[in-house]
C-alpha positions in Angstrom: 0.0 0.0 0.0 1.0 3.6 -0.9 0.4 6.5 1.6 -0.5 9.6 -0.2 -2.1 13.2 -0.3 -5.6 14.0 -1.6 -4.0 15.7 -5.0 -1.1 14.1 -5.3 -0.2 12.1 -8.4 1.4 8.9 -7.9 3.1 5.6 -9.7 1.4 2.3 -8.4 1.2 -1.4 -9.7 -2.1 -2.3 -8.9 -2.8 -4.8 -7.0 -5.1 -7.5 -7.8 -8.5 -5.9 -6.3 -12.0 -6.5 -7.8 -12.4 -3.5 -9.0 -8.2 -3.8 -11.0 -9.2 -6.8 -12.5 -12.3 -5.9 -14.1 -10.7 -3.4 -15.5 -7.9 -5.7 -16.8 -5.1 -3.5 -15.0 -4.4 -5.7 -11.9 -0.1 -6.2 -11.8 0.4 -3.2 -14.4 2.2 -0.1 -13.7 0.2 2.7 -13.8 -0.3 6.8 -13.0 -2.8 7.4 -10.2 -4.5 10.5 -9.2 -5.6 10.7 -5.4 -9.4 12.2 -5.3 -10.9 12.7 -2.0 -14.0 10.4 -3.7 -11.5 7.8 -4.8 -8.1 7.2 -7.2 -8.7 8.2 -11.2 -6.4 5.8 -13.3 -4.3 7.5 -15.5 -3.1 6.6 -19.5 0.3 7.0 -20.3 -0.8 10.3 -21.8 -2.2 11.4 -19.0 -5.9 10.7 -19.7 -8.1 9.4 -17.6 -9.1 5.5 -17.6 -12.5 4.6 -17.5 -13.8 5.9 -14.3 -12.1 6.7 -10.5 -11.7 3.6 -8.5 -11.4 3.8 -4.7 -8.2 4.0 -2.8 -8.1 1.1 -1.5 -9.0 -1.0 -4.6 -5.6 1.2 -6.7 -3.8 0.2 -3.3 -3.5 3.4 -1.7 -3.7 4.9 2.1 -5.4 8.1 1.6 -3.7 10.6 3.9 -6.6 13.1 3.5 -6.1 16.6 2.6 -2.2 17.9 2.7 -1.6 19.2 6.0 -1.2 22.8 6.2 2.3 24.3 7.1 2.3 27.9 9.2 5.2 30.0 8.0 
């Protein structure tokens, strides 16, 4: 499992959830975006693939919301 920020952008091989192998992209390499609602699967190009998946199922922790830092 990945830990990671709402908004953040990360590289993940998906693991072999449901939801991964119904979309035929469990074991691949793949760009993730973290949504609070769940992770949007990214193409190569940077497109979104088929529709947002939750963390858990794309194998990540969400963190929440970045924590703010006081200057």
């Amino acid at each position: 499992m990945i830990r990671a920020y709402i908004g953040d952008t990360v590289s993940v091989t998906l693991p072999y959830s449901e939801a991964c192998c119904f979309l035929r992209v469990a074991g691949t390499r793949m760009t993730v975006r973290v949504q609070p609602d769940g992770a949007q699967l990214l193409t190569a190009d940077g497109a979104p693939y088929s529709f947002p998946v939750t963390h858990g199922e794309a194998g990540i922790v969400s963190l929440g919301a970045r924590p703010e830092v006081s200057a």
